[in-house]
C-alpha positions in Angstrom: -30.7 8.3 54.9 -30.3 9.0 58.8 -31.7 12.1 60.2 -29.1 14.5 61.9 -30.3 16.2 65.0 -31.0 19.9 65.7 -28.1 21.7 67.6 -26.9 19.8 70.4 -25.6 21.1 73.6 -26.1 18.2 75.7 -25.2 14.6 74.9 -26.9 12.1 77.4 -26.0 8.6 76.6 -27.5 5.1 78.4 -25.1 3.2 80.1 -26.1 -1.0 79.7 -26.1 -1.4 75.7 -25.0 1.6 74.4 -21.7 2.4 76.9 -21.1 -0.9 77.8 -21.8 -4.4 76.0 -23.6 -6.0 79.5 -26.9 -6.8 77.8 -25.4 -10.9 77.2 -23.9 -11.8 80.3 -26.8 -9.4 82.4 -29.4 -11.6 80.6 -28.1 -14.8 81.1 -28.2 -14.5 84.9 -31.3 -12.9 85.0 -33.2 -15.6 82.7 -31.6 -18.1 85.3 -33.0 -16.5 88.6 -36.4 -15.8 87.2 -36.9 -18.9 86.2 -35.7 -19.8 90.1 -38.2 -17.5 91.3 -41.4 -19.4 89.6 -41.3 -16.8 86.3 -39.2 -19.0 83.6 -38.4 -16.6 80.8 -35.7 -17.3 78.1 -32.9 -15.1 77.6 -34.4 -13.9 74.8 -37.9 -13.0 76.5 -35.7 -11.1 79.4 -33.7 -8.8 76.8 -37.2 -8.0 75.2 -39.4 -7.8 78.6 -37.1 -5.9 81.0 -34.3 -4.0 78.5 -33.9 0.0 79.8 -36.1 -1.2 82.9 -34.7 -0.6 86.9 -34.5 -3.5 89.1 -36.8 -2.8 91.0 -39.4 -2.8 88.3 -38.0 -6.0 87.3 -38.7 -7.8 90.7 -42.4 -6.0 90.2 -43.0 -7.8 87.3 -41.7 -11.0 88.2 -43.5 -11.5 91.3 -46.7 -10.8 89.1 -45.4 -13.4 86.7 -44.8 -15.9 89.5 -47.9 -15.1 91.8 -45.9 -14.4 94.7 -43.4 -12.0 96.8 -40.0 -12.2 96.4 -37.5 -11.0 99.5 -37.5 -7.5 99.7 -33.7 -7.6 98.4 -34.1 -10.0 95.5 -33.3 -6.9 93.1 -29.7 -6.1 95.2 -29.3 -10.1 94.9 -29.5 -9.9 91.3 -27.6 -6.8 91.0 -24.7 -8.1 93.5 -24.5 -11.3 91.2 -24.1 -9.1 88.2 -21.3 -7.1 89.6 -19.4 -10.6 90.2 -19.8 -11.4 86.9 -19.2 -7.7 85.5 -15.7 -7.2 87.5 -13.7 -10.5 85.1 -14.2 -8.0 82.5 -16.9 -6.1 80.5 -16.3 -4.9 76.5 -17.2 -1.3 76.1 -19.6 -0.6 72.6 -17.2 -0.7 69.8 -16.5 2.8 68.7 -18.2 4.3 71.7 -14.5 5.0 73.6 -13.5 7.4 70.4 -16.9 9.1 70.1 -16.7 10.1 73.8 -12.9 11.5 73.4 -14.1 13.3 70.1 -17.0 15.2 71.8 -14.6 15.9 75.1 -12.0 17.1 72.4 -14.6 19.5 70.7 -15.9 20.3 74.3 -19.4 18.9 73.6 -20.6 18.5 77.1 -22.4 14.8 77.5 -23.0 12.5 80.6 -24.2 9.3 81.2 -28.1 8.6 82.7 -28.7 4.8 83.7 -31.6 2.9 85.1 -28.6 1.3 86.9 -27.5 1.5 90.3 -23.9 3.8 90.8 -21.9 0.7 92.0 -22.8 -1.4 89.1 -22.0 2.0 86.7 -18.4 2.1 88.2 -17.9 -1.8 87.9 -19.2 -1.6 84.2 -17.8 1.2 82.9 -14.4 0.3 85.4 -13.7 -2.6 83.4 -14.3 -1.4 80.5 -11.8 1.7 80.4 -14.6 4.2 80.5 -15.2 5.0 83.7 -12.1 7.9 83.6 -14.1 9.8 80.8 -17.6 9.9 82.6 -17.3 9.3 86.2 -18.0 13.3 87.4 -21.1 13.0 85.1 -23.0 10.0 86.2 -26.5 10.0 86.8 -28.5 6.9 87.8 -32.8 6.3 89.1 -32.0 5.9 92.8 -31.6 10.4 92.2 -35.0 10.7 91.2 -38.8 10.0 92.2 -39.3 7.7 88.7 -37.4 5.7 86.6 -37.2 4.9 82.8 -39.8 5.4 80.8 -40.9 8.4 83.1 -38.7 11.5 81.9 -37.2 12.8 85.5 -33.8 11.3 85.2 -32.8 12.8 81.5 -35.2 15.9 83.3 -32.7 15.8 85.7 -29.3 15.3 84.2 -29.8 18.1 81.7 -31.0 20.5 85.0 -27.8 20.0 86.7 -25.9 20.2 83.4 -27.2 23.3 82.9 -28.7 22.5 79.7 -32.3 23.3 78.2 -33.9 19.8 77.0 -35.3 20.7 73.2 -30.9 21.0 73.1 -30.3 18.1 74.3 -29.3 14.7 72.2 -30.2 11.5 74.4 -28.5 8.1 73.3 -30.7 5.2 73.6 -31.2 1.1 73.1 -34.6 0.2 74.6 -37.9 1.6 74.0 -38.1 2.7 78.2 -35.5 4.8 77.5 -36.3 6.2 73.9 -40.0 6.9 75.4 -38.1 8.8 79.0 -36.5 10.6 75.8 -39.1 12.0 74.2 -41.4 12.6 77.3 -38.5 14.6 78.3 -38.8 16.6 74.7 -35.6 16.1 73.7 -34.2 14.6 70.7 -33.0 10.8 71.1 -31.3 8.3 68.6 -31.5 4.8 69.1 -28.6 2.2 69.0 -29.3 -1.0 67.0 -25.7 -2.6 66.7 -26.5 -5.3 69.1 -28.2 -8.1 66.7 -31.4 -8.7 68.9 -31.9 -5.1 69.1 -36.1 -4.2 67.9 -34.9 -1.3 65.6 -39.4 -1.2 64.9 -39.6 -0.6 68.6 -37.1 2.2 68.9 -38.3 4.1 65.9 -41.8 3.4 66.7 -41.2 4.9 70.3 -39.7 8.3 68.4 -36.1 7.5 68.1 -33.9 8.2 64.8 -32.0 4.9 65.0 -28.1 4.0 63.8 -26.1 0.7 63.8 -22.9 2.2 64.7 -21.3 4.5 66.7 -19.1 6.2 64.1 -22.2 7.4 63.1 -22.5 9.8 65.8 -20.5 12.7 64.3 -23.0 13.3 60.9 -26.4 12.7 63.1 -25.4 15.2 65.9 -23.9 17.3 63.3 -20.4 18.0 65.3 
């Protein structure tokens, strides 16, 4: 039986996995340009190393995994790549478009808060039809000193919302992101429709996980 939240003021969702269906074609590039850079990792190892991770981190970790420096821009390289690939067209999470029109109907205020960059946000969520419903509430880790699985960017996106974070209902795929959650103290549900999502790793992490995103009315009891 899922687990409905407490009252919710504030609905924060993720951008990458739970907005927008990126993870596949994000992956793919990144498991080929690692593997350029001396740290071969398979799709499969990149979606469970680096999901809900910045870019920056990324190129971190690789260059430990390679035992060397990688230019100073190798993260905008990968990111610039992504965009190409992102602007022929990027499927938004099903259900997620009606779930977002349902809260804005009930004014539920929500926003997004990404471990992505703004320019990649507005390619993603452009080409996926979303962007009209959530671009005056974007947040992304470029507006604050720490990134995912530190909570300052949920921290801040519930500040300049307005809203205390014990109300506030974070949406979530990776276990970064469900940890930034909870560090945050707020309440967070994890998203496992994606078939190589770790549902152990979300719950495990804090999160009260769901496989679908009509779900969302009953667990944030709207």
């Amino acid at each position: 039986m899922l687990r409905r939240m407490n009252k919710t003021s504030l609905v924060i969702f993720d951008c990458d996995g739970v907005l927008v269906d990126t993870e596949h074609v994000a992956n793919q590039l990144l498991s080929r340009l690692v593997t350029e850079a001396g740290a071969p990792l398979t799709y499969e190892q990149c979606r469970k190393r680096f999901l809900g991770k910045s870019m920056k981190t990324v190129q971190a970790e690789v260059e430990a995994l390679a035992g060397r420096s990688l230019p100073g821009n190798w993260h905008q390289m990968v990111r610039d790549e992504s965009i190409k690939l992102f602007a022929d067209g990027i499927e938004a999470v099903p259900h997620v478009k009606g779930q977002i029109e349902r809260l804005r109907e009930q004014g539920v205020p929500y926003c997004v808060a990404s471990s992505g960059q703004m320019e990649k946000m507005h390619a993603t969520l452009g080409s996926s039809g979303l962007l009209s419903l959530v671009e005056d509430v974007l947040f992304n880790a470029d507006m604050v000193a720490r990134g995912k699985p530190a909570p300052d960017l949920f921290l801040h996106a519930a500040e300049q919302m307005g809203h205390a974070p014990e109300t506030c209902v974070v949406i979530e795929d990776s276990r970064p992101g469900v940890e930034a959650g909870i560090a945050a103290g707020m309440q967070v549900l994890g998203y496992t429709g994606d078939p190589l999502s770790d549902k152990a790793a979300l719950k495990a992490a804090g999160a009260t996980t769901f496989d679908s995103m009509q779900q969302l009315p009953d667990l944030l009891a709207l």
